[in-house]
N, C-alpha and C positions, 0 to 999 in steps of 0.2 A: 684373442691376443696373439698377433704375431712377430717375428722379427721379419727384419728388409735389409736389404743387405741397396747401401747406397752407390758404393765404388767401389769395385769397378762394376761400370754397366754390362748388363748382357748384351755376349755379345761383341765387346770389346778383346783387338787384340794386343794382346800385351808383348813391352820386351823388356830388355834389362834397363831403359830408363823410367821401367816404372817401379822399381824395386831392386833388389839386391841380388847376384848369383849368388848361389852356395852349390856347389856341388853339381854343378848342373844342372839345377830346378833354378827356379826364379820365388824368393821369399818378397810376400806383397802383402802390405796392409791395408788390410780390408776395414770398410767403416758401414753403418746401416744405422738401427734404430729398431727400437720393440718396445717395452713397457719397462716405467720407472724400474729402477735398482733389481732388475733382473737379469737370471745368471742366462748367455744364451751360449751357442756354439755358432764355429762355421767349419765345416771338415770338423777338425781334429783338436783346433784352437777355443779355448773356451775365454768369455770376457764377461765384464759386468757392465750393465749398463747404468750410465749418469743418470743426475735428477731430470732430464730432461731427454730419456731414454736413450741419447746416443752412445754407440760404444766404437770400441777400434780393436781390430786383433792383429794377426801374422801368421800366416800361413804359406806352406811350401808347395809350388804346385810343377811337376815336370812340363817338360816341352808338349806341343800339342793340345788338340781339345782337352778343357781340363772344366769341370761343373764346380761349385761351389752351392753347399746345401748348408743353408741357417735355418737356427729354431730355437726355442728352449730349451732350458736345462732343467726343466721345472716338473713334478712329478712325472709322468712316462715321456720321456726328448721325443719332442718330433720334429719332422721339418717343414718348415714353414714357407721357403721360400728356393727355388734351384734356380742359380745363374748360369750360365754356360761360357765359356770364353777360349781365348787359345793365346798360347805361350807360344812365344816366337824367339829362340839364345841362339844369337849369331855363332857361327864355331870359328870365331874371329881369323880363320882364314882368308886369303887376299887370293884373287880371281888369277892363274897365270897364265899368258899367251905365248903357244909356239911361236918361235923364232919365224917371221916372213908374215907372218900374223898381226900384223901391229895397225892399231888407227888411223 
């Protein structure tokens, strides 16, 4: 029995139009699938899974390479599955050109 973490793909990289800032980090809901009505994790978020094994959580990940490890929650947690991915938060700063610089 395992969990799969389905979105985001490994691999993928992410920005804030795939989720929310909060503080710097990017808050992103993750979705996968493992075995009916069981308890699973990813990081630090824990969710249950539907009759039909799907589940969905939220979790915070900072800028940069950032992994995401699902598993059970079910006597010893292990992890079942590592996606890898990278967070990319614009620092909504705008590009300026000296003066004689121009286009």
């Amino acid at each position: 029995m395992s969990v799969r973490i389905d979105l985001p793909a490994a691999g993928a990289v992410l920005t804030a139009a795939d989720g929310e800032l909060v503080s710097g980090a990017l808050r992103l809901t993750v979705t996968g699938h493992g075995p009916r009505r069981a308890a699973v994790f990813v990081n630090e978020a824990v969710a249950e899974t539907d009759e039909e094994g799907r589940f969905t959580c939220e979790v915070l990940l900072a800028p940069g390479e950032a992994e995401l490890a699902a598993g059970l929650l079910t006597g010893c947690p292990c992890i079942t599955q590592r996606v890898t991915v990278t967070v990319r938060i614009s620092s909504g700063r705008t590009a300026v050109r000296p003066p004689g610089n121009r286009p």
